[in-house]
N, C-alpha and C positions, 0 to 999 in steps of 0.2 A: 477074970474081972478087970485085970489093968486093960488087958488087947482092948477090950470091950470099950474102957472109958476111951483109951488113943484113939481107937477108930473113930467113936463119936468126935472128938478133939478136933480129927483129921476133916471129917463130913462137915461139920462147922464151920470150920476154915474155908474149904472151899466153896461154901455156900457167899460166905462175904466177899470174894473174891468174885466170884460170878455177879453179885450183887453191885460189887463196883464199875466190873465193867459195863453191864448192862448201864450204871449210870452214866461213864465217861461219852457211851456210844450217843445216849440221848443227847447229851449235855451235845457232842458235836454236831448230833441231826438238827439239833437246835437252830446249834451256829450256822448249819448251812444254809438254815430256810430263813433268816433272816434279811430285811431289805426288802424293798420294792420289786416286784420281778418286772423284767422289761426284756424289748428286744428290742436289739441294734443291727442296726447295718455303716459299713465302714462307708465315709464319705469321699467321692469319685470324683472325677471330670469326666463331662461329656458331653454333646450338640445336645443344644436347645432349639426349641423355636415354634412363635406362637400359630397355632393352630383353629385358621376358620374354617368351617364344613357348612358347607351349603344344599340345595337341593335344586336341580334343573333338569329339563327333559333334553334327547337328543335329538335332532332333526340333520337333515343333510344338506349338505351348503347349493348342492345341484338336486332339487328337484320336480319335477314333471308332475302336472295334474293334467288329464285328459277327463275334460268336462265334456258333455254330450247335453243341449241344451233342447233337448225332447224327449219326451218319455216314446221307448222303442223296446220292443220285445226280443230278448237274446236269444239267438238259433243255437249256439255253438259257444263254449267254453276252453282255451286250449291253453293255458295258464293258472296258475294258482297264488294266493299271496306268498312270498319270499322264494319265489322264484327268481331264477335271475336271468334275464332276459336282453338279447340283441337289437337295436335300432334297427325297424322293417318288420321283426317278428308280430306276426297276427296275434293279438290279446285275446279274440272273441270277437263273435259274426252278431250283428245285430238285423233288424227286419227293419232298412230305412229307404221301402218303394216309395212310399207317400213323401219322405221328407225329400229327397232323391230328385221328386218328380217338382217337388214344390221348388226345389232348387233352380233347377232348367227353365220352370217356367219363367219365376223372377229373373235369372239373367238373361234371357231372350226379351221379359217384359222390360229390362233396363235398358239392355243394348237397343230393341226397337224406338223407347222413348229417347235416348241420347241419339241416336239418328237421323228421328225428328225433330229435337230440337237443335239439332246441326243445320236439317235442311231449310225447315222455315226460318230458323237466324239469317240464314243466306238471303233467302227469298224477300223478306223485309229486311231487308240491308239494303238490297237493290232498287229494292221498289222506294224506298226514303232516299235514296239519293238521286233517283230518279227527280222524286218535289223537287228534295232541296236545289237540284240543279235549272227547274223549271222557274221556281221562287227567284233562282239569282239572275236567270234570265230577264225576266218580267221587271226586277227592280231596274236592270239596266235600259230597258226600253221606255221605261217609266220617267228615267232622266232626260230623254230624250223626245219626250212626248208619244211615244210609238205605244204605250199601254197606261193602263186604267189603274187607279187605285182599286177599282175594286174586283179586278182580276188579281193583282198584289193578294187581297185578303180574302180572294176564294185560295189559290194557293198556298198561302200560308192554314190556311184550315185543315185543304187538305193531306200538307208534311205534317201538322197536329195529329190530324186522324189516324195516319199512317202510324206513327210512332207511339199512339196510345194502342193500337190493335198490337203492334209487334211485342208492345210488355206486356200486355195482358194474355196474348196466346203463347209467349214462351216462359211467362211465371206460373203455367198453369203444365207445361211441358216439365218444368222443371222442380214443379212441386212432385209430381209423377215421378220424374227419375229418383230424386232423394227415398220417396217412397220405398221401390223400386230396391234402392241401393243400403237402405237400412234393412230390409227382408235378405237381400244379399250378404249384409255382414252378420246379421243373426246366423243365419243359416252356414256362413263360412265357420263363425264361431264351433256351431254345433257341430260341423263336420270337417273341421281342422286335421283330425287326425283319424279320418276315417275315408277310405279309398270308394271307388266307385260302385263295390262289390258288398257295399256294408261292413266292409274289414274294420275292425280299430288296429291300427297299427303303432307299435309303441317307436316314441321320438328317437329314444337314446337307447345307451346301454346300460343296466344297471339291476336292483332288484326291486321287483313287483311288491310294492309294502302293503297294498290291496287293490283287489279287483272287486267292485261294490256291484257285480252282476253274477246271475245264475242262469241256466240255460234253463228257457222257458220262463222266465221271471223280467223285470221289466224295470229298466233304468229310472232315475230320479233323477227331477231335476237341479237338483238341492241338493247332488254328491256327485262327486266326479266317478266315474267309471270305473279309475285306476291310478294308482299313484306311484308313478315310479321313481327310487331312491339312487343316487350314487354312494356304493358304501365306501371309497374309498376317501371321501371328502365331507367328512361327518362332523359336526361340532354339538358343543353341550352349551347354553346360554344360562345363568344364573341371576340373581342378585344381590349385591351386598350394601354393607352398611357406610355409613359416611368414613367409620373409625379406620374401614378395612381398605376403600378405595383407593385413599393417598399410598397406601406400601404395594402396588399392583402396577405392574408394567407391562405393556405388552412386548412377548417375547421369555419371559417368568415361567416357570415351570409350575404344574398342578397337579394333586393325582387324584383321579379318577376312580371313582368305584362305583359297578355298574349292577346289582343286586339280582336282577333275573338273570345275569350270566353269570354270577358268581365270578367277575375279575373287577383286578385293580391293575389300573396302567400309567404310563404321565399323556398328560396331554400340553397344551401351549397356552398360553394368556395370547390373543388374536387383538382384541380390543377390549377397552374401557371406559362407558361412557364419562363424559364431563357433563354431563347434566344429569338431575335426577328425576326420575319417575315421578309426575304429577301426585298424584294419587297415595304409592307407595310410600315415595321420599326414600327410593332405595337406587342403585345403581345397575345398570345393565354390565354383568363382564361376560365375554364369548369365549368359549375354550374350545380351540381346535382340537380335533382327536386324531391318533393314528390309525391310519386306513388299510392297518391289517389284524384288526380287532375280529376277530371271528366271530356272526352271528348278532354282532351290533347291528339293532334297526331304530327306523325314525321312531319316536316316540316313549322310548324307553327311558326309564327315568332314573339318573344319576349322582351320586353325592361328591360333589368336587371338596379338596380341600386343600387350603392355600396356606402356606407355610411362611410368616413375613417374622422381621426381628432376631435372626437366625445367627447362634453363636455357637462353634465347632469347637469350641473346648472352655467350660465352664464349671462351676463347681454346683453339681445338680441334685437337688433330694425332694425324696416323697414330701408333695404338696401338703398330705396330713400330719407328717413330722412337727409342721411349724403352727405355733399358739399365740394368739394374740391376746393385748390389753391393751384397751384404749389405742393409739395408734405405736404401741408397741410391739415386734414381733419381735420371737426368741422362738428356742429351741433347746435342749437339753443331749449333751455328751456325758458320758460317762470315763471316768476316770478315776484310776484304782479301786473299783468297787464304790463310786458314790458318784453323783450324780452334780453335774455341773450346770450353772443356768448363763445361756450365751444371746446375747440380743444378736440381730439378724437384717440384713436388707436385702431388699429381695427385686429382684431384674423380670426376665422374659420367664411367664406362666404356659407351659407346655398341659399336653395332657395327664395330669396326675401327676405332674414335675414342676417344680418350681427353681428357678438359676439365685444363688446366693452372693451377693455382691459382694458380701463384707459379714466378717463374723464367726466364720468356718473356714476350714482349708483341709484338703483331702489327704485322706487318713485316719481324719476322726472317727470316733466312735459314738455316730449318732443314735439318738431313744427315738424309733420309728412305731413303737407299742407301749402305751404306760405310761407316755410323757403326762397326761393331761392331772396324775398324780403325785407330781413329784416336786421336791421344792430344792435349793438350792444347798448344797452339800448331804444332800438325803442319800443313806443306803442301800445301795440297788442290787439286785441279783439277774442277772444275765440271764433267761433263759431261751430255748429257739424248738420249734417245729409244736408250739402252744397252739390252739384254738384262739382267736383273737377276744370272742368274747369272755370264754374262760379266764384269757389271759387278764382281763382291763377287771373281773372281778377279784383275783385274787390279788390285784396291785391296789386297787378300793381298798381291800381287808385290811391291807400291809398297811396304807396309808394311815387308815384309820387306828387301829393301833398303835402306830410310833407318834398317834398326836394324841392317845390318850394316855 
């Protein structure tokens, strides 16, 4: 009977014992979930700097259009677009007997008209100074009584006569030749770069960014035949805003990112216009590019972006860290477990960065999650590798609690 009561004595005892601890444990699960939870990141230096990105296509600084100003039916194809091709090499055989023939004929019919009116310029040239010499004759005999007034003014009729026939038949030679010599320059135009065999022959050296014919199909006149590019002299043209012109120099560094090739490169600030786009009211900047870019072609389209305001050692934090009122900015540190509130000024706005002029100094322990909860000496608890939105409700809850 005693054992019997002891043991229960003994089970008792250790049931309030377990009892306590299970309280002490709460009591400190308590203590530790108390506060605002938040996360920090320790405050750094490091380059800043503001950040424009624009959008422009790339073209080449040497390019060749080979226009054909007749519609001609292509024999022959020996090229393809981005090829890359030698000065001389044959692009493609076109069928230009008719234009060929029309060529010959107009400069035979120019050259025959200019040699006509070479000859007959001559011919009344002679025959007018012939008058006029007869005319001078006659007035001196006329001083002299040896001739007539009115051999005088048959004379002078006929140096008249003479001199209206010679402009009238070599303004009409010579409306010929212009004729003549405009069908000549058309025609030089359309076969500029096409040999006597129909060949089109490319100017230069560089790559074929297209050839707008097909074998058996039939030039337009309203697109050049072929365009060939230099890719080692490429540039990208943009434009920007009034804010952005004054910090651009030419000679300034840019980079480049080019989305169908999947690269990013530097390229050059070349020029900056000083005047703005009528229309736009924007600015032209040109960016030279390196001409060992691989697979860069004319037309490709580009996002430059230009880095002005540039500070290599700064004191730099997440742009979201920082809260305003009114035109006040602050920000919030923690310190010993509670939350500090530090107004703020703030310098050159990077991408998702902001530079602090005054207010913070690295080392600190800035609230990068939760700040938007927190008030000045408020109890915070540190946590890290949270869900952000999880995080921003359980700091809500906190909040909300320690003001009720």
């Amino acid at each position: 009977m005693n054992r019997t009561r002891i043991a229960s004595l003994l089970l008792a005892g250790l049931t309030l014992l377990s009892l306590a601890g299970c309280g002490k444990q709460e009591e400190t699960q308590e203590e530790e979930a108390s506060g605002t939870p938040v996360q920090v990141q320790e405050v750094s230096m490091s380059a800043i700097g503001t950040e424009n990105t624009v959008s422009g296509q790339v073209t080449s600084d040497n390019e060749q259009m080979i226009l054909i100003a007749t519609s001609a039916k292509c024999t022959a194809v020996y090229f393809h677009a981005g090829d890359t091709v030698e000065a001389g090499d044959i692009l493609c055989t076109l069928d230009l007997d008719s234009t060929l023939a029309s060529y010959n004929a107009a400069s035979i019919s120019y050259a025959s008209t200019a040699q006509s009116y070479a000859d007959q310029s001559k011919v009344f040239d002679q025959q007018i100074s012939l008058y006029q010499d007869n005319l001078n004759n006659l007035k001196a005999l006329y001083e002299i009584g040896a001739a007539s007034q009115v051999e005088i003014d048959q004379a002078q009729l006929q140096l008249e006569s003479a001199i209206a026939t010679r402009n009238s038949t070599l303004a009409q030679l010579e409306a010929g030749m212009k004729s003549y010599q405009s069908s000549l320059e058309q025609l030089n135009t359309a076969l500029e770069h096409v040999d006597g065999s129909g060949n089109v022959v490319a100017p230069m050296n560089g790559v074929l960014a297209s050839l707008n014919v097909t074998e058996n199909g039939f030039t337009s006149t309203s697109a050049p035949v072929a365009v060939i590019d230099d890719p080692t002299q490429m540039k990208v043209t943009v434009m920007v805003s009034e804010t952005v012109v004054p910090k651009l120099a030419i000679g300034d560094p840019a980079e480049v990112f080019v989305s169908s090739l999947g690269k990013t490169f530097s390229g050059t600030i070349r020029s900056v216009d000083q005047a703005a786009n009528m229309q736009t009211k924007l600015y032209s900047v040109t960016v030279a590019l390196p001409g060992d870019v691989a697979g860069l072609l004319s037309g490709m389209f580009a996002d430059v972006t230009f880095r002005t305001d540039y500070n290599d050692n700064a004191v730099v934090i997440p742009t979201e860290a920082i809260l305003t009122s009114g035109d006040i900015q602050y920000v919030y540190v923690v310190e010993d477990g509670t939350a500090r509130y530090v107004e703020v000024t703030t310098g050159i706005t990077g991408t998702g960065v902001t530079q602090i002029t005054s207010g913070l100094t690295a080392g600190e322990q800035l609230v990068t999650v939760g700040q938007s909860y927190l008030s000045d000496g408020a109890a915070v608890r540190v946590v890290s590798g949270t869900d952000d939105a999880a995080l921003a409700h359980e700091a809500e809850t906190a909040a909300g609690e320690e003001q009720a």
